[in-house]
C-alpha positions as CSV (number, residue, x, y, z in Angstrom):
1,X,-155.7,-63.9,-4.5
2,X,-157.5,-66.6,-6.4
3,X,-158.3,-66.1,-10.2
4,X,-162.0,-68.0,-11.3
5,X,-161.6,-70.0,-14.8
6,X,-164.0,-67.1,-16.4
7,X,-161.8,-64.5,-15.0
8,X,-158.8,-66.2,-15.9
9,X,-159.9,-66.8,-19.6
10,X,-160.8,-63.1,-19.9
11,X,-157.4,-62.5,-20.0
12,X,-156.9,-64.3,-22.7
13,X,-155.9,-62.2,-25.9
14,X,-157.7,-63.8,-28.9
15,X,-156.2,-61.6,-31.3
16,X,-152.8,-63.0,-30.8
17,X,-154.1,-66.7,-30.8
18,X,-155.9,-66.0,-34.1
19,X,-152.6,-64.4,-35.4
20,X,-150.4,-66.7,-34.0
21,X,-152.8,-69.9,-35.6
22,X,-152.4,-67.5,-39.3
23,X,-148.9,-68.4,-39.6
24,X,-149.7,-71.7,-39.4
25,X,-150.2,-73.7,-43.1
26,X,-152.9,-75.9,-42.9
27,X,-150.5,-78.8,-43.3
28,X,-148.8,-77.9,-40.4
29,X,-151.7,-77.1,-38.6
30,X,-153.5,-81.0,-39.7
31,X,-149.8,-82.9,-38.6
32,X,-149.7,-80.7,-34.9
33,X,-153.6,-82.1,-34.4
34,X,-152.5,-85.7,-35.7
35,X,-149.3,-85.9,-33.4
36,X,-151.3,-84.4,-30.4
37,X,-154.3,-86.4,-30.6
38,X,-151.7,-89.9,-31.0
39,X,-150.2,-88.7,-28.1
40,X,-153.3,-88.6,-25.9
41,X,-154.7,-92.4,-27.7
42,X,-151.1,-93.3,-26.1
43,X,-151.4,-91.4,-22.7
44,X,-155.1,-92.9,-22.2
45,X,-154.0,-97.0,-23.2
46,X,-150.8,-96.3,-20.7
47,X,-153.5,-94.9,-18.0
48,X,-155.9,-98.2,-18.8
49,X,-153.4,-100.2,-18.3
50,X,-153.1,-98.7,-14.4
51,X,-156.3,-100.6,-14.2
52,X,-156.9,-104.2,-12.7
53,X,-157.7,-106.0,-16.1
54,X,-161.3,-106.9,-14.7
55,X,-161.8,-103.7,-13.5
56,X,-160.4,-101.3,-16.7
57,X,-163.0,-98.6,-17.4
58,X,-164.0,-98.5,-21.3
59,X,-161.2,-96.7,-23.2
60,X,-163.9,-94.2,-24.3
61,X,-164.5,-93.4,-21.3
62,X,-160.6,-92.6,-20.0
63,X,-160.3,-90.9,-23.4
64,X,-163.3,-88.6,-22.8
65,X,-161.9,-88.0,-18.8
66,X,-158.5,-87.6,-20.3
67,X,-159.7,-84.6,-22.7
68,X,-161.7,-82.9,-20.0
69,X,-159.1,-83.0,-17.1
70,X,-156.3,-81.4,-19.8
71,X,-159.0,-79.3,-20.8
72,X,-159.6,-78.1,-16.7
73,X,-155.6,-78.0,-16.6
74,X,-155.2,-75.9,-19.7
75,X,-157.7,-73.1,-19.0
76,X,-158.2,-72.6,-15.2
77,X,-155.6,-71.7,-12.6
78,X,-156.2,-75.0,-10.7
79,X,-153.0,-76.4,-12.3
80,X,-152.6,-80.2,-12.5
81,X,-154.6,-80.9,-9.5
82,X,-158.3,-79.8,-11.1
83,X,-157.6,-81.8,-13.9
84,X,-156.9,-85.1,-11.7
85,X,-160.1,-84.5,-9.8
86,X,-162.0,-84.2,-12.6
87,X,-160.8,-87.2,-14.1
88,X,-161.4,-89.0,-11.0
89,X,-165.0,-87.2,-10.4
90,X,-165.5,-87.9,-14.1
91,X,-164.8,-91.8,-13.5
92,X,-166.6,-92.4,-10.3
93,X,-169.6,-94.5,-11.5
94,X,-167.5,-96.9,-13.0
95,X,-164.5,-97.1,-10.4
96,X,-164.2,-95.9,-6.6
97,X,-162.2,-93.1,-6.2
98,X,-159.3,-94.9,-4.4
99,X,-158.7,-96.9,-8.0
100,X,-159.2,-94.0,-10.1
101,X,-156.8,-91.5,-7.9
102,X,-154.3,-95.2,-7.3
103,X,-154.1,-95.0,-11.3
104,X,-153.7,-90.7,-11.8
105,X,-150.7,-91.3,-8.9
106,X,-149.2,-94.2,-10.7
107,X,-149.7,-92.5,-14.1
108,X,-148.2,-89.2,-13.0
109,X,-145.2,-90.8,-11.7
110,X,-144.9,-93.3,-14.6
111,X,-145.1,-89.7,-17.0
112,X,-142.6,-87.8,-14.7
113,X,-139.8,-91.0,-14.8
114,X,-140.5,-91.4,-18.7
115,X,-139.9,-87.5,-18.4
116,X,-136.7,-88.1,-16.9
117,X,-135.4,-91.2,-18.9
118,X,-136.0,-88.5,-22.4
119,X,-133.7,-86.0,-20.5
120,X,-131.1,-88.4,-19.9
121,X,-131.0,-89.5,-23.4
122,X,-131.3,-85.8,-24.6
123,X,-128.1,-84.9,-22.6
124,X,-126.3,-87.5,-23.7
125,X,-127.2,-87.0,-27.8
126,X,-125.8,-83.3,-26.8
127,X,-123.1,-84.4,-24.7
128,X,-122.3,-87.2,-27.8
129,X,-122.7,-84.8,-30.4
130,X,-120.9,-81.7,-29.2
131,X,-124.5,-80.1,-30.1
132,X,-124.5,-78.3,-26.8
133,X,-122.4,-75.8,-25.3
134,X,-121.6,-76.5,-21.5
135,X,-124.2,-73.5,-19.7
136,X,-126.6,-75.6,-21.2
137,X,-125.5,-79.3,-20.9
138,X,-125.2,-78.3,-17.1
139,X,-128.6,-76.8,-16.5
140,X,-129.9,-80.2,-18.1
141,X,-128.3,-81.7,-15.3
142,X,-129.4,-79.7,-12.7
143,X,-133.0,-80.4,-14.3
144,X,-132.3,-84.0,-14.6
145,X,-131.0,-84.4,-11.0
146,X,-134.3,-82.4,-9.6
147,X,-136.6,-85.1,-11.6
148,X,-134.6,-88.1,-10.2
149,X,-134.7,-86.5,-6.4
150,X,-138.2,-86.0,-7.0
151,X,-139.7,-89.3,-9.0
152,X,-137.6,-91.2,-5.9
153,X,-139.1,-89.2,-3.3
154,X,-142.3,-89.5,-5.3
155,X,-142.1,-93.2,-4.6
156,X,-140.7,-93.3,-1.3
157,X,-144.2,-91.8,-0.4
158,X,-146.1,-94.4,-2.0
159,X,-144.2,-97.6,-0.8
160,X,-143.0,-97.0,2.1
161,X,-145.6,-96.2,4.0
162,X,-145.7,-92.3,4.4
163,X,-148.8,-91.6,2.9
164,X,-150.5,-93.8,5.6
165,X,-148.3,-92.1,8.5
166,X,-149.8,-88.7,7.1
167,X,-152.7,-89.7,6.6
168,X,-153.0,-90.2,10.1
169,X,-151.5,-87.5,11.3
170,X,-154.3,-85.7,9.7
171,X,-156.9,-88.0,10.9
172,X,-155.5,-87.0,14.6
173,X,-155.5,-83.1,14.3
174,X,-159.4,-84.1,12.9
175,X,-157.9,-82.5,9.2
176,X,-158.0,-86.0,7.2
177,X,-159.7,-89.6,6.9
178,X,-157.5,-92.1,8.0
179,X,-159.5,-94.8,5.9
180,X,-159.2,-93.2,2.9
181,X,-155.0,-92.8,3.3
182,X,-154.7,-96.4,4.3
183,X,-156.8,-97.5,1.4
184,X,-154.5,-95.5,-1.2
185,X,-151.4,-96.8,0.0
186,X,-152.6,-100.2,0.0
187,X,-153.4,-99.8,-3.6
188,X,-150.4,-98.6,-4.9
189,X,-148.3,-101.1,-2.7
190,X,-150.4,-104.0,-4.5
191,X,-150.3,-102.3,-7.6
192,X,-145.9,-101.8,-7.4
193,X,-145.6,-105.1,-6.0
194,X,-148.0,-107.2,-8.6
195,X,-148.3,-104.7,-11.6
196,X,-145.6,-103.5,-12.2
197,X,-145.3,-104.8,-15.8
198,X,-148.3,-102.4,-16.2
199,X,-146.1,-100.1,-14.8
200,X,-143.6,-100.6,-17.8
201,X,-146.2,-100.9,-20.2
């Protein structure tokens, strides 16, 4: 069945958050909220840069979207996929929604490869260093090799024409707008094949 976000934050046990956040010295608690919040400044500049430079939304703006759609993630039992709408929803005056959900798909893919690339380098440090004992080096690689099968057929969706084949498939059986799937991959074809320094970046 589904859970609604009040429901689902009613299970919450606020006892053992507040005795959990106890433990915590107010050093450590300062340097966990400095390292988070340079983490999200980094997450929203890599997401503006997604944007055509004449059409970037004002960094406050993708910072405040940013916050809200981890916020939706963290506390309802939407998953990733609430968050993403809301930051689209939340974006909407300022950008159509085929530029702001081009930007969350080339963003989630650019997070998920980055991801990847830390595993690799992770396995080999352990690998390198002896650190780790084999059960675990080779469930790393299971994980890694799950990532790369999925960040290629992540891709292979966006640039090779798929999304538009299902989008109107779904157009067909009356389930899906055909306009809206062509636009998308359109989009992120143009934004692979001219931005893809952004896509670095």
């Amino acid at each position: 069945g589904s859970m609604s976000p009040l429901t689902f934050l009613d299970h919450l046990d606020g006892a053992a958050m507040s005795a959990a956040l106890a433990r915590i010295a107010g050093w450590q608690f300062a340097l966990i909220c400095a390292v988070y919040g340079l983490s999200v400044i980094a997450d929203t500049l890599g997401w503006r840069a997604t944007f055509a430079p004449g059409a970037r939304p004002s960094w406050r703006r993708l910072f405040v979207a940013k916050c809200a759609g981890d916020a939706v993630n963290g506390v309802t039992a939407l998953g990733v996929l609430g968050g993403e709408a809301t930051k689209a929803w939340l974006l909407r005056r300022e950008v159509p929604y085929t530029t702001s959900v081009t930007s969350l798909l080339v963003t989630k893919t650019s997070l998920v490869l980055a991801q990847a690339l830390l595993l690799a380098l992770g396995i080999g440090l352990a690998w390198g260093s002896g650190a780790g004992n084999a059960t675990l080096l080779g469930a790393m690689a299971v994980l890694l090799l799950v990532e790369v099968v999925g960040i290629g057929g992540f891709l292979l969706v966006q640039l090779t024409g798929l999304l538009g084949r299902t989008g109107r498939l779904l157009a067909w059986v009356g389930a899906g707008k055909l306009a809206t799937a062509g636009q998308l991959e359109a989009a992120l074809r143009g934004f692979y094949g001219r931005d893809w320094r952004s896509f670095v970046l």
